[in-house]
PDB file of the backbone (N, CA, C, O) and the ligand in Angstrom, with CONECT records:
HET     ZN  A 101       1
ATOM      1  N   UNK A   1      28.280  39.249-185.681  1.00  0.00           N
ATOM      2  CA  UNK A   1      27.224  39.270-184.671  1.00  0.00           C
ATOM      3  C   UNK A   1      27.681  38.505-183.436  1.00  0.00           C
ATOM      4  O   UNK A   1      27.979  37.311-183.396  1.00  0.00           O
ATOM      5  N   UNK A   2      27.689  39.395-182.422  1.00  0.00           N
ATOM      6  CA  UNK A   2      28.043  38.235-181.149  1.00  0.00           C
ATOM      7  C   UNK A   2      26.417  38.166-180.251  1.00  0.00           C
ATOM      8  O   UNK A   2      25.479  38.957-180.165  1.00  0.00           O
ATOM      9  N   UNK A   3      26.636  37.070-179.796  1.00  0.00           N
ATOM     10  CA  UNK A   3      24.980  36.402-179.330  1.00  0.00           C
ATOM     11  C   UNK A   3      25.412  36.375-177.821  1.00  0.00           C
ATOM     12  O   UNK A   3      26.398  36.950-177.358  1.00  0.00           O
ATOM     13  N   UNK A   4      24.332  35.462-177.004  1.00  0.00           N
ATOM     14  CA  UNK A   4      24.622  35.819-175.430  1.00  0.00           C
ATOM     15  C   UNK A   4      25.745  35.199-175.083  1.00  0.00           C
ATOM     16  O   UNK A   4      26.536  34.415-175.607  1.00  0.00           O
ATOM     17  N   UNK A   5      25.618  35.733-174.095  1.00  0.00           N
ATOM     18  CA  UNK A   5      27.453  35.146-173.059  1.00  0.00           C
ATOM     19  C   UNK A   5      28.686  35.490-173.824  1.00  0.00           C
ATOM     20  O   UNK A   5      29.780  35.046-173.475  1.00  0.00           O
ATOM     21  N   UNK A   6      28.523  36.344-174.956  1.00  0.00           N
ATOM     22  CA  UNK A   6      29.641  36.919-175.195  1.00  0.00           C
ATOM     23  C   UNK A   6      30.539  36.155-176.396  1.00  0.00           C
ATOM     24  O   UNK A   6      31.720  36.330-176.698  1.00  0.00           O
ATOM     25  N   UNK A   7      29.341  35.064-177.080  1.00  0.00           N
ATOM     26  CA  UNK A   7      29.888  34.350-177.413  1.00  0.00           C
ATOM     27  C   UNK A   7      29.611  34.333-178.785  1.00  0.00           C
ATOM     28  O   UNK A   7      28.441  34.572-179.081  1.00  0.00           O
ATOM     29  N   UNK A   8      30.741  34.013-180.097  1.00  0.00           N
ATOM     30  CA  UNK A   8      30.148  34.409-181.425  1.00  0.00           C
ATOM     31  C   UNK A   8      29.310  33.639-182.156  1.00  0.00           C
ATOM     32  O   UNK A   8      30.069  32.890-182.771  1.00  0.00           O
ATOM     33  N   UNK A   9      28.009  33.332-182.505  1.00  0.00           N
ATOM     34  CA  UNK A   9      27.451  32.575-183.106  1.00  0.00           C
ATOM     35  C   UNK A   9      27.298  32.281-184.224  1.00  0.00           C
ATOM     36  O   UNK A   9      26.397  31.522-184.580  1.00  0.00           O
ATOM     37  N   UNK A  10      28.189  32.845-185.064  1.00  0.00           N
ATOM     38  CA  UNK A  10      28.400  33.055-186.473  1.00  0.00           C
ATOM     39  C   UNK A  10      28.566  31.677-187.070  1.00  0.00           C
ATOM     40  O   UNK A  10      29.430  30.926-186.618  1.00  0.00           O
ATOM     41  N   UNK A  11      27.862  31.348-187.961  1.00  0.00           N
ATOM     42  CA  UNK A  11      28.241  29.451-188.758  1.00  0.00           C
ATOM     43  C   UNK A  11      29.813  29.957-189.545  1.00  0.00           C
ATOM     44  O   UNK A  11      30.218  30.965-190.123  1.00  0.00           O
ATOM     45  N   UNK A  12      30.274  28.836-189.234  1.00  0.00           N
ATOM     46  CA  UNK A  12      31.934  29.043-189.807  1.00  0.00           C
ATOM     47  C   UNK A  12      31.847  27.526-190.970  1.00  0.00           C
ATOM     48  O   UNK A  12      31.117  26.535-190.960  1.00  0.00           O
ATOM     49  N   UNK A  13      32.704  27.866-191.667  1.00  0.00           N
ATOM     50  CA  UNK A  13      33.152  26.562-192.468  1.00  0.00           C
ATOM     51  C   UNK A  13      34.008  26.330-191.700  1.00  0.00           C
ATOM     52  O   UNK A  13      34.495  27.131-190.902  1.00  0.00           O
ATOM     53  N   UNK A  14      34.458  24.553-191.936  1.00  0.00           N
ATOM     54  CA  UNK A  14      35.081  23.747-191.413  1.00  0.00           C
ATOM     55  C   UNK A  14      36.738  24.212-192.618  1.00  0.00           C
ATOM     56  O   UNK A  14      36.804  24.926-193.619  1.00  0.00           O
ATOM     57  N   UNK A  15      37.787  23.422-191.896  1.00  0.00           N
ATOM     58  CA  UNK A  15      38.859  22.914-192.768  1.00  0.00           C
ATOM     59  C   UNK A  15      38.815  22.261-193.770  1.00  0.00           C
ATOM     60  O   UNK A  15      37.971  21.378-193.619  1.00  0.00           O
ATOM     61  N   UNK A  16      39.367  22.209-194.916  1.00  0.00           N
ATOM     62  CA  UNK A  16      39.089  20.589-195.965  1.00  0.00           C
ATOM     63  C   UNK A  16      37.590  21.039-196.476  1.00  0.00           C
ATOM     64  O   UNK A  16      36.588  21.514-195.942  1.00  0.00           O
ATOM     65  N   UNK A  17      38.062  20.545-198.081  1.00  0.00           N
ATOM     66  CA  UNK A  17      37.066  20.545-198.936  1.00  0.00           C
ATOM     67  C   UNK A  17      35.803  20.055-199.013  1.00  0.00           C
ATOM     68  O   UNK A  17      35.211  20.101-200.091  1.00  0.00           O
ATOM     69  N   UNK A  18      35.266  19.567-197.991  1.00  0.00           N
ATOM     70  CA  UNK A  18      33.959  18.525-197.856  1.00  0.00           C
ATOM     71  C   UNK A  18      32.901  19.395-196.974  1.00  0.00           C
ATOM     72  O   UNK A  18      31.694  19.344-197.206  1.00  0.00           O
ATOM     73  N   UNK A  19      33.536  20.301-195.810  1.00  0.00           N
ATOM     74  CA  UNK A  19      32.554  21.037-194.832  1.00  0.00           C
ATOM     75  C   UNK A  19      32.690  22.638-194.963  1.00  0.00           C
ATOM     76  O   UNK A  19      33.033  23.402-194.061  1.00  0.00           O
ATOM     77  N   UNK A  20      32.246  23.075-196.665  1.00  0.00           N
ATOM     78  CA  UNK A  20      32.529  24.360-196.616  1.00  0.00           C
ATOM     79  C   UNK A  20      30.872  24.400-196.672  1.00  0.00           C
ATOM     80  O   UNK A  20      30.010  23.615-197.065  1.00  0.00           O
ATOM     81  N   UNK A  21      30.872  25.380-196.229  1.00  0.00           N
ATOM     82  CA  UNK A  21      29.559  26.299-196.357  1.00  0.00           C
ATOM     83  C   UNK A  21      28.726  26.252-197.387  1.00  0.00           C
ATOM     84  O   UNK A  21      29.115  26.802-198.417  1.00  0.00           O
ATOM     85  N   UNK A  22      27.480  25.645-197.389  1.00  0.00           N
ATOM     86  CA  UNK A  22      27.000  25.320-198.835  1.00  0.00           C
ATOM     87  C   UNK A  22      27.609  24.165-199.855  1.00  0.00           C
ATOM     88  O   UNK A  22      27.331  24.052-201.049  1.00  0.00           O
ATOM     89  N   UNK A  23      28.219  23.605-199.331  1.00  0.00           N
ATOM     90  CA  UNK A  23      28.614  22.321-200.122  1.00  0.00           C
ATOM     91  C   UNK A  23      27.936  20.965-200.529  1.00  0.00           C
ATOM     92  O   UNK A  23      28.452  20.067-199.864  1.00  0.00           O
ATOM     93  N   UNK A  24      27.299  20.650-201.089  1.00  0.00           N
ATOM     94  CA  UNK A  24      26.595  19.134-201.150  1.00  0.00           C
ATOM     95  C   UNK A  24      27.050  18.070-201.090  1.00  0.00           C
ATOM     96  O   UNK A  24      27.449  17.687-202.190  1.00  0.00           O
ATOM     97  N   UNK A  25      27.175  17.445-200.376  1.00  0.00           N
ATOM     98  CA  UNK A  25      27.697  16.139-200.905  1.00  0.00           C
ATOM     99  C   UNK A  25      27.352  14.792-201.950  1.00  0.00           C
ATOM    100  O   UNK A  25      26.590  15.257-202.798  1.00  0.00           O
ATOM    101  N   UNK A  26      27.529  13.692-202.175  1.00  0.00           N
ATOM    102  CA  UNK A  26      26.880  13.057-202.984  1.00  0.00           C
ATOM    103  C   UNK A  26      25.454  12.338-202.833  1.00  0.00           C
ATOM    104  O   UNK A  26      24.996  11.437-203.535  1.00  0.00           O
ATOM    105  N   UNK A  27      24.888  12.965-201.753  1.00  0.00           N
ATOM    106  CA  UNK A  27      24.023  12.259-200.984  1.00  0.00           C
ATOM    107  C   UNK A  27      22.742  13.011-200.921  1.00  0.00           C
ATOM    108  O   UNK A  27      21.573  12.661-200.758  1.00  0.00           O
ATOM    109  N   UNK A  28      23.501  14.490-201.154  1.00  0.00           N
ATOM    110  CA  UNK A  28      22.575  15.291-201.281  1.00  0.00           C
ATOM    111  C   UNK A  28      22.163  16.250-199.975  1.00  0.00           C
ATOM    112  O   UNK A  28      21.043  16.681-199.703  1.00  0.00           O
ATOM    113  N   UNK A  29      23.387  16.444-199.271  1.00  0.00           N
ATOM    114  CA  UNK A  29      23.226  16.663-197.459  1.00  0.00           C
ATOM    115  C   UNK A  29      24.310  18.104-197.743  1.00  0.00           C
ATOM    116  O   UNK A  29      25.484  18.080-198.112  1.00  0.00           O
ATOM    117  N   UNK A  30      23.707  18.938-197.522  1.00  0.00           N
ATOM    118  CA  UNK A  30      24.064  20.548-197.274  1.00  0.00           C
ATOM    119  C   UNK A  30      24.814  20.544-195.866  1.00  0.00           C
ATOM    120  O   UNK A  30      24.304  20.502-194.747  1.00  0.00           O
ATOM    121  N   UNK A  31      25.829  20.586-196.135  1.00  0.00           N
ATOM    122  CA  UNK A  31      26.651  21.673-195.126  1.00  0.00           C
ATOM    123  C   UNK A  31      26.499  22.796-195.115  1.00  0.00           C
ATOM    124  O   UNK A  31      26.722  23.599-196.021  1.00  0.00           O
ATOM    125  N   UNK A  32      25.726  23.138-193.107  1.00  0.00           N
ATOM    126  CA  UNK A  32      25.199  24.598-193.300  1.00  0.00           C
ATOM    127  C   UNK A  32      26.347  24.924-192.288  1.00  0.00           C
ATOM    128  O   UNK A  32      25.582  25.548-191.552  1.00  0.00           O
ATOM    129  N   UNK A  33      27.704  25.035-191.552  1.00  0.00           N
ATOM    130  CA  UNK A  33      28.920  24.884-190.921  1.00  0.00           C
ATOM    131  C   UNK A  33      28.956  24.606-189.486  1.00  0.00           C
ATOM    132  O   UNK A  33      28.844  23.527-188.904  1.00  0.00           O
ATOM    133  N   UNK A  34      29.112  25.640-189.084  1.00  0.00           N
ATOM    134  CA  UNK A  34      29.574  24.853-187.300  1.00  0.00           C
ATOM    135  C   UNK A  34      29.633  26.216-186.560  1.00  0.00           C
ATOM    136  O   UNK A  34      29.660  27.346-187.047  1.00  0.00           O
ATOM    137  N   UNK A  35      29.649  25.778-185.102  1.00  0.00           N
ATOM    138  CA  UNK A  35      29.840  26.593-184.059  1.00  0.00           C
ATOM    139  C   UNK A  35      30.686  26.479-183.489  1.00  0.00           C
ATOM    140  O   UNK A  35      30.763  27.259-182.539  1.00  0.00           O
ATOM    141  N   UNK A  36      31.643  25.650-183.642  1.00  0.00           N
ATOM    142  CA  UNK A  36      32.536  25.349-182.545  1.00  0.00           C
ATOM    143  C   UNK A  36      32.152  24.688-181.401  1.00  0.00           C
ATOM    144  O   UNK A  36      32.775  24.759-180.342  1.00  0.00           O
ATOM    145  N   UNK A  37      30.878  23.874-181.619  1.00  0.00           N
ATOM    146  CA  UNK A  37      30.175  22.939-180.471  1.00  0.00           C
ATOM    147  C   UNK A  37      31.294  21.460-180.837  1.00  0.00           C
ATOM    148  O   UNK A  37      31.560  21.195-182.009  1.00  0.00           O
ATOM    149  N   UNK A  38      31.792  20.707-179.809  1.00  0.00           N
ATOM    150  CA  UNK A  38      32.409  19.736-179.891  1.00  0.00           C
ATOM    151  C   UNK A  38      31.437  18.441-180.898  1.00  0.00           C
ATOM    152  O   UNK A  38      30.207  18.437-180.845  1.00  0.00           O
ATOM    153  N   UNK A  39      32.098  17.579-181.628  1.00  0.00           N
ATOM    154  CA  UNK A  39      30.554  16.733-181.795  1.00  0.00           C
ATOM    155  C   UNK A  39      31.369  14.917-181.284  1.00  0.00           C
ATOM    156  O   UNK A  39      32.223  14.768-180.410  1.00  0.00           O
ATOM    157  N   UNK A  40      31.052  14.340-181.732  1.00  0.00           N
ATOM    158  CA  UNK A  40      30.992  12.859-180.933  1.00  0.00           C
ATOM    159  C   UNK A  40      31.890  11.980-181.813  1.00  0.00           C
ATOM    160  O   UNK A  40      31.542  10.808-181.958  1.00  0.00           O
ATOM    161  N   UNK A  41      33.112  12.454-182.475  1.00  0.00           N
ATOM    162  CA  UNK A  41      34.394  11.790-182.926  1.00  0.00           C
ATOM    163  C   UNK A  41      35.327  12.795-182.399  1.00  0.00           C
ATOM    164  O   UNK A  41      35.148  14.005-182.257  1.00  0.00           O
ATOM    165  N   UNK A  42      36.330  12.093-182.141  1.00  0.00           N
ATOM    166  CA  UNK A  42      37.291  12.485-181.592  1.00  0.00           C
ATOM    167  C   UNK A  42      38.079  13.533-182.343  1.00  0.00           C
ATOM    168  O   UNK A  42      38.451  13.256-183.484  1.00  0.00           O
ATOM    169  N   UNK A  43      38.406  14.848-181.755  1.00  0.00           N
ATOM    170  CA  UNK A  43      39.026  15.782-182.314  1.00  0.00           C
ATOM    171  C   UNK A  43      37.679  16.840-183.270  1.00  0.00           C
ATOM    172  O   UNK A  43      37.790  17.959-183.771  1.00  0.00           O
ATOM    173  N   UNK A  44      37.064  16.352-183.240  1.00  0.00           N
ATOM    174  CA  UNK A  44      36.006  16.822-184.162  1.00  0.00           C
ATOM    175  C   UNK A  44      34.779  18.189-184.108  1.00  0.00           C
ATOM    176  O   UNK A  44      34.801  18.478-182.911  1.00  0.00           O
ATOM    177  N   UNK A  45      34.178  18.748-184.503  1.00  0.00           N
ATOM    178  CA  UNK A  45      33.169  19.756-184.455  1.00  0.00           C
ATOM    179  C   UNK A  45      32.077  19.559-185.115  1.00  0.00           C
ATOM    180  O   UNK A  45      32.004  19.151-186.274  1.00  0.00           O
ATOM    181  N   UNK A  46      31.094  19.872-184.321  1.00  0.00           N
ATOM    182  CA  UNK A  46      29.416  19.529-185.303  1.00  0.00           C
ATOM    183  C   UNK A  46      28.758  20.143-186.140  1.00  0.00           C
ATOM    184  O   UNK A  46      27.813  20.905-185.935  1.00  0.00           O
ATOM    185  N   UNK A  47      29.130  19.903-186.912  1.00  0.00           N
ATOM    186  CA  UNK A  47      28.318  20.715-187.943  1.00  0.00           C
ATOM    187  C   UNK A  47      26.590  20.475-188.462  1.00  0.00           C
ATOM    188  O   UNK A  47      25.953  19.422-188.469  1.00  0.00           O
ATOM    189  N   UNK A  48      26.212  21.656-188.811  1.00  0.00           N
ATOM    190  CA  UNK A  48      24.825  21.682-189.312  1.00  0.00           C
ATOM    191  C   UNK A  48      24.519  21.373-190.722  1.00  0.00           C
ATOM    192  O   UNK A  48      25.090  21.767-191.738  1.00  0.00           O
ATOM    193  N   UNK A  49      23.683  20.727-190.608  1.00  0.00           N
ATOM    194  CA  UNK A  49      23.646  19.501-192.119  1.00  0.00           C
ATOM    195  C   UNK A  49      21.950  19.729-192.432  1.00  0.00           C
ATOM    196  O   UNK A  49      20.987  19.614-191.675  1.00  0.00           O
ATOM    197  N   UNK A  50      22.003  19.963-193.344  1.00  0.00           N
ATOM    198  CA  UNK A  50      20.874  20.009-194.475  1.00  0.00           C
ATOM    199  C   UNK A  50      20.296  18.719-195.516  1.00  0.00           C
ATOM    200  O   UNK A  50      20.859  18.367-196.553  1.00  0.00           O
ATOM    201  N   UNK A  51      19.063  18.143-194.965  1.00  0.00           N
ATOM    202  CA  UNK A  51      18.859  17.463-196.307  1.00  0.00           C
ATOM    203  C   UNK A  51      18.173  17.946-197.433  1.00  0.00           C
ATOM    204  O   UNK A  51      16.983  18.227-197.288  1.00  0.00           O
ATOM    205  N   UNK A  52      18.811  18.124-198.746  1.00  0.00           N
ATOM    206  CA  UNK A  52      18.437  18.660-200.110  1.00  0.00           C
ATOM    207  C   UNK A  52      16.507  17.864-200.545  1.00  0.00           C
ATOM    208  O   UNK A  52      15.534  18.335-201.133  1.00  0.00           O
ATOM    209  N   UNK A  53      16.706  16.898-200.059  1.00  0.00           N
ATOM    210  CA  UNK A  53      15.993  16.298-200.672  1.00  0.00           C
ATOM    211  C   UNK A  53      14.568  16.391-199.701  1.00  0.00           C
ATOM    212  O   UNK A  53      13.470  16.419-200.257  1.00  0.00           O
ATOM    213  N   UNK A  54      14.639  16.418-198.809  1.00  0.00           N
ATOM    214  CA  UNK A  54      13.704  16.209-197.322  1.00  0.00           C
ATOM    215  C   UNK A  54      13.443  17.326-196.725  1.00  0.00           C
ATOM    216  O   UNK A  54      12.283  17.535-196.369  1.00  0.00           O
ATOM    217  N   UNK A  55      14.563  18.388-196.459  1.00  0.00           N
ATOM    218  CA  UNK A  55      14.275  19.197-195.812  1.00  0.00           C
ATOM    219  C   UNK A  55      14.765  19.221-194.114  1.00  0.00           C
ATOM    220  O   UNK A  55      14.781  20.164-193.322  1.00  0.00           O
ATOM    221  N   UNK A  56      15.140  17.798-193.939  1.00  0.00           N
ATOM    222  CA  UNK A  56      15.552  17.703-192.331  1.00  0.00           C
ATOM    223  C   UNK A  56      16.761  17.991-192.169  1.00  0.00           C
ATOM    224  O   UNK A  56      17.671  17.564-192.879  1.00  0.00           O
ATOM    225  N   UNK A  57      16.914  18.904-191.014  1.00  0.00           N
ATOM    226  CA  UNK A  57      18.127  19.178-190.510  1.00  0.00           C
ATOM    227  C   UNK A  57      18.315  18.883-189.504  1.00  0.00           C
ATOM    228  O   UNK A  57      17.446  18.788-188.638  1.00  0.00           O
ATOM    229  N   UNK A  58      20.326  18.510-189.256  1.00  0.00           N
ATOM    230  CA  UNK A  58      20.411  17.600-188.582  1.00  0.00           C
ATOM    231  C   UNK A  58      22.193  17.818-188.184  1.00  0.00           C
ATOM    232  O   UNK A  58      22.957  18.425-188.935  1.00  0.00           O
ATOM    233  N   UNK A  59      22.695  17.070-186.623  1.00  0.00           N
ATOM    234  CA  UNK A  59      23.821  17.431-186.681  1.00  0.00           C
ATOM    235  C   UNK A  59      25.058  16.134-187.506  1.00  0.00           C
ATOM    236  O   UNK A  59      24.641  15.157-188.128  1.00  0.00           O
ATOM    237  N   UNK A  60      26.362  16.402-187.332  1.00  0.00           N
ATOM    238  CA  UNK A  60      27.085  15.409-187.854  1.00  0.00           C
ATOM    239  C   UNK A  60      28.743  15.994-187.949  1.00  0.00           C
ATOM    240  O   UNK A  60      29.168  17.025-188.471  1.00  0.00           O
ATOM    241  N   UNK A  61      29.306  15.142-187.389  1.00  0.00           N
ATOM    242  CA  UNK A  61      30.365  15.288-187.211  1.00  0.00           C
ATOM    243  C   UNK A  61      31.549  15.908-188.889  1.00  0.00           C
ATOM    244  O   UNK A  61      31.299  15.468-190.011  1.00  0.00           O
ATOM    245  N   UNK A  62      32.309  16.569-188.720  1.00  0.00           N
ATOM    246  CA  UNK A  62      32.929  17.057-189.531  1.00  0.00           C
ATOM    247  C   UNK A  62      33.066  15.809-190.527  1.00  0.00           C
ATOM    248  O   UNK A  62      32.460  15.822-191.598  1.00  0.00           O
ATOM    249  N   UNK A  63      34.154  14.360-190.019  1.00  0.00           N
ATOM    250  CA  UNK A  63      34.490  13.515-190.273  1.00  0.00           C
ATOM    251  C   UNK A  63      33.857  13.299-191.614  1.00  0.00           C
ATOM    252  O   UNK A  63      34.246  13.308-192.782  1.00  0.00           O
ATOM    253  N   UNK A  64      32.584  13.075-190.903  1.00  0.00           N
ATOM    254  CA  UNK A  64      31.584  12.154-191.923  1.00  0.00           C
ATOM    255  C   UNK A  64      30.938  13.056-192.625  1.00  0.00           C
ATOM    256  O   UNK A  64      29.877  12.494-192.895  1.00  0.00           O
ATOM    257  N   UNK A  65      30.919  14.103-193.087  1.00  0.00           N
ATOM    258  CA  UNK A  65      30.348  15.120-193.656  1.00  0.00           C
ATOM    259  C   UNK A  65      30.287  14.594-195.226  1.00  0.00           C
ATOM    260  O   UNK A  65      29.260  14.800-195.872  1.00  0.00           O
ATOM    261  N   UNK A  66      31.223  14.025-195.721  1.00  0.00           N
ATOM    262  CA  UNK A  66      31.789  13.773-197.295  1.00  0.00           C
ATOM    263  C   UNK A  66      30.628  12.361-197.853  1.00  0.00           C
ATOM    264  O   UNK A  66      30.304  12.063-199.003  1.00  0.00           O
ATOM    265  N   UNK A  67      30.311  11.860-196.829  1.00  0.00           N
ATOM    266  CA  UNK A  67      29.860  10.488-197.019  1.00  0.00           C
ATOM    267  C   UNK A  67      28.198  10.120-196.137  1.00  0.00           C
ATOM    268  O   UNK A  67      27.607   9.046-196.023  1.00  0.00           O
ATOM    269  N   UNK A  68      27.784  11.691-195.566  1.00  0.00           N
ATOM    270  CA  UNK A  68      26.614  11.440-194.618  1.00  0.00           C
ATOM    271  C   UNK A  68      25.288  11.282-195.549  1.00  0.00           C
ATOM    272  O   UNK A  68      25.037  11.894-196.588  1.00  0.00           O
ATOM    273  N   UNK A  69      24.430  10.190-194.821  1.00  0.00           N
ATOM    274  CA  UNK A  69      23.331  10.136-195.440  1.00  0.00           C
ATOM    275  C   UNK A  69      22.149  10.876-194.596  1.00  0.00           C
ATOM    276  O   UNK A  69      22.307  10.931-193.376  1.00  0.00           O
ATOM    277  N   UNK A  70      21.121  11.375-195.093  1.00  0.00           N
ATOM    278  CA  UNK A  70      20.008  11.583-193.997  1.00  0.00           C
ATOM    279  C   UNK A  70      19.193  10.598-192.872  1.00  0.00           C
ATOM    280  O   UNK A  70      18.891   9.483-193.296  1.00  0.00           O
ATOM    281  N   UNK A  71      18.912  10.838-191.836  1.00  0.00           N
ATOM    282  CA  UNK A  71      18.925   9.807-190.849  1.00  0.00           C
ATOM    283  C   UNK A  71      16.951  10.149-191.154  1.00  0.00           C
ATOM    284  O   UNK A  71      16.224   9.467-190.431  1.00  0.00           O
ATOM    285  N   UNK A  72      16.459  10.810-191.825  1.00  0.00           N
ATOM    286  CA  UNK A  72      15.002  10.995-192.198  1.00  0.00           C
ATOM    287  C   UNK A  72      14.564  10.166-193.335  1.00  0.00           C
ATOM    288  O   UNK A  72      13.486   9.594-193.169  1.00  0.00           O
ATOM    289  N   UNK A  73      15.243   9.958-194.589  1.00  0.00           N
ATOM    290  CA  UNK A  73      14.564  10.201-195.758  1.00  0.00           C
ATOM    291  C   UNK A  73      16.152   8.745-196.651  1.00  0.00           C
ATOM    292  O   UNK A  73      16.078   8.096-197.695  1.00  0.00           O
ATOM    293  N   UNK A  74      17.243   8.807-195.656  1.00  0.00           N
ATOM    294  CA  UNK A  74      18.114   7.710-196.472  1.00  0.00           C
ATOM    295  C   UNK A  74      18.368   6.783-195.416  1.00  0.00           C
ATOM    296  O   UNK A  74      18.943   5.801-195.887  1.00  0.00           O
ATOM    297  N   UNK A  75      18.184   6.681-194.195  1.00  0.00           N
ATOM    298  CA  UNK A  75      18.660   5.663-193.499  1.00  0.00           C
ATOM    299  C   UNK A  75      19.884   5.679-192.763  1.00  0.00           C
ATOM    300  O   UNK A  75      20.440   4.624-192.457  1.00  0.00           O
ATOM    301  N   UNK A  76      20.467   7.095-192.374  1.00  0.00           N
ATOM    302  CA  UNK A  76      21.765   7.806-192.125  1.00  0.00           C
ATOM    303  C   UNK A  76      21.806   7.304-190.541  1.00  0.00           C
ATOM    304  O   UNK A  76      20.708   7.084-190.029  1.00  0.00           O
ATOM    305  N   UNK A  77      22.625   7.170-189.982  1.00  0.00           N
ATOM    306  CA  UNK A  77      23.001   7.566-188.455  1.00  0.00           C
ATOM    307  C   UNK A  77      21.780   8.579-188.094  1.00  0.00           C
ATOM    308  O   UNK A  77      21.117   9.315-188.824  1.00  0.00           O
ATOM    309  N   UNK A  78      21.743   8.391-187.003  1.00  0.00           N
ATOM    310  CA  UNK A  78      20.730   9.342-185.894  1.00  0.00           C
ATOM    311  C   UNK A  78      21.750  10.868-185.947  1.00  0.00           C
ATOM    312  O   UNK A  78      22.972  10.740-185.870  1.00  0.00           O
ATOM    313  N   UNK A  79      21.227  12.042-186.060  1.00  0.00           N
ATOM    314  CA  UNK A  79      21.772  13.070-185.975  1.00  0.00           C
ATOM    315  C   UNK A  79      22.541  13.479-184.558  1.00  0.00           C
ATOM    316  O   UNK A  79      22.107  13.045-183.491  1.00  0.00           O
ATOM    317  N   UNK A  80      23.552  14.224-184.606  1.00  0.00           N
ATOM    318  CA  UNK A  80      24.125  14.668-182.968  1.00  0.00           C
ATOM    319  C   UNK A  80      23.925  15.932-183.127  1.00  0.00           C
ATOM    320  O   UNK A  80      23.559  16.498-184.157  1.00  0.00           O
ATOM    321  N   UNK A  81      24.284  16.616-181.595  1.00  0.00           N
ATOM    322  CA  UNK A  81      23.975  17.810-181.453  1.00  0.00           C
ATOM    323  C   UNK A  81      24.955  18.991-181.852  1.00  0.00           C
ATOM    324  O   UNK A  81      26.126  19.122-181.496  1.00  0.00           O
ATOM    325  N   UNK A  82      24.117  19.918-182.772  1.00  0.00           N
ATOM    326  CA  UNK A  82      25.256  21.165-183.382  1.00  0.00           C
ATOM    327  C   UNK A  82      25.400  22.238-182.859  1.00  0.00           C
ATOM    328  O   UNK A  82      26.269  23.079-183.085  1.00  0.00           O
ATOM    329  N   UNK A  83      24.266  22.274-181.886  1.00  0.00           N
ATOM    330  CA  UNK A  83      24.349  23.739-181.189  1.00  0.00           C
ATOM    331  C   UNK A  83      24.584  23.354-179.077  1.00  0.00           C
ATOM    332  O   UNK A  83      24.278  22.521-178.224  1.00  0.00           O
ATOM    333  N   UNK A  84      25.181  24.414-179.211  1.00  0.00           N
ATOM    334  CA  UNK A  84      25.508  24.906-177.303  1.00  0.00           C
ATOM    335  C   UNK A  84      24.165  25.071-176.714  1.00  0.00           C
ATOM    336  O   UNK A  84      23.486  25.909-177.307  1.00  0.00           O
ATOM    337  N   UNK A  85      23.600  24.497-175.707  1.00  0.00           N
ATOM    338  CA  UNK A  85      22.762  25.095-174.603  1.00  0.00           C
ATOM    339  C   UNK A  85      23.406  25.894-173.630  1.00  0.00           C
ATOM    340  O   UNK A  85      24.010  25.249-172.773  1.00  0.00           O
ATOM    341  N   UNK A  86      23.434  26.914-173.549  1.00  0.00           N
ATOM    342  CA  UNK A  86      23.581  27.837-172.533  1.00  0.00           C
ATOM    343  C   UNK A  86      23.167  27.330-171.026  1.00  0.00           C
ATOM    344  O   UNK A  86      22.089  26.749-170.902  1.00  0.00           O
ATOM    345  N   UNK A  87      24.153  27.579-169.676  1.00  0.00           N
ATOM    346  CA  UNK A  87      23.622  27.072-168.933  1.00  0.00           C
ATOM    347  C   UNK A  87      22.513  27.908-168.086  1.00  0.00           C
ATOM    348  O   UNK A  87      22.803  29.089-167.895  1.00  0.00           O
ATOM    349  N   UNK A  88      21.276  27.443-167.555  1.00  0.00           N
ATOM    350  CA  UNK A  88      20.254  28.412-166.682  1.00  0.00           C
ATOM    351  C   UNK A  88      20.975  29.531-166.313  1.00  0.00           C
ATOM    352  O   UNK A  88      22.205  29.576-166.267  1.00  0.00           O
ATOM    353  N   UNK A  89      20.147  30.518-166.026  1.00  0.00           N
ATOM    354  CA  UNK A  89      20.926  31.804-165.472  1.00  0.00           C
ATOM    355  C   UNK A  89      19.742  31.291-163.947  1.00  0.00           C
ATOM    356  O   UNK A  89      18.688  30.658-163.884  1.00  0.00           O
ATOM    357  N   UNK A  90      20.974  32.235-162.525  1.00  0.00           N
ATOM    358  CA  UNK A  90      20.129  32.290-161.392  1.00  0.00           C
ATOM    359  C   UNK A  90      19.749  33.658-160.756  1.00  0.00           C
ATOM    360  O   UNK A  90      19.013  33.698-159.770  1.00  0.00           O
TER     361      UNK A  90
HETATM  362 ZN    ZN A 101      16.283  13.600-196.038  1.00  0.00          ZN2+
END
């Protein structure tokens, strides 16, 4: 499926065993994958994160995917952003 601006919006899994698609971690936080939106560690991509337990979704850097807690329901880091805003059209 390609979405606006030409651009593919498809959720991808990450590299490495921790940010595949549907994966849980021990925490209980669903990796739902990525867009290819940059996220806020260096070298990194944001992925869309699921809490099992809560229901809140939320962004988070690839990095920390293996070890993230929910920032709702465990006391996790504040979530970052997983998706692109498109800029205004004129
Ligand atoms: Zn939660």
């Amino acid at each position: 499926m390609i979405g606006i601006e030409g651009k593919d919006w498809r959720w991808r899994s990450g590299e490495g065993a921790s940010v595949q698609i549907g994966l849980v971690n021990r925490n209980g936080q669903r990796c739902c994958g990525h867009r290819g939106v940059a996220g806020t560690d260096h070298g990194q991509v944001a992925y869309k994160v699921e809490c099992t337990r809560c229901g809140h979704v939320y962004g988070a850097n690839g990095s920390d995917m293996h070890e993230r807690l929910c920032p709702s329901c465990q006391g996790g880091e504040a979530g970052i952003r997983f998706w692109e805003v498109p800029e205004p059209r004129r």
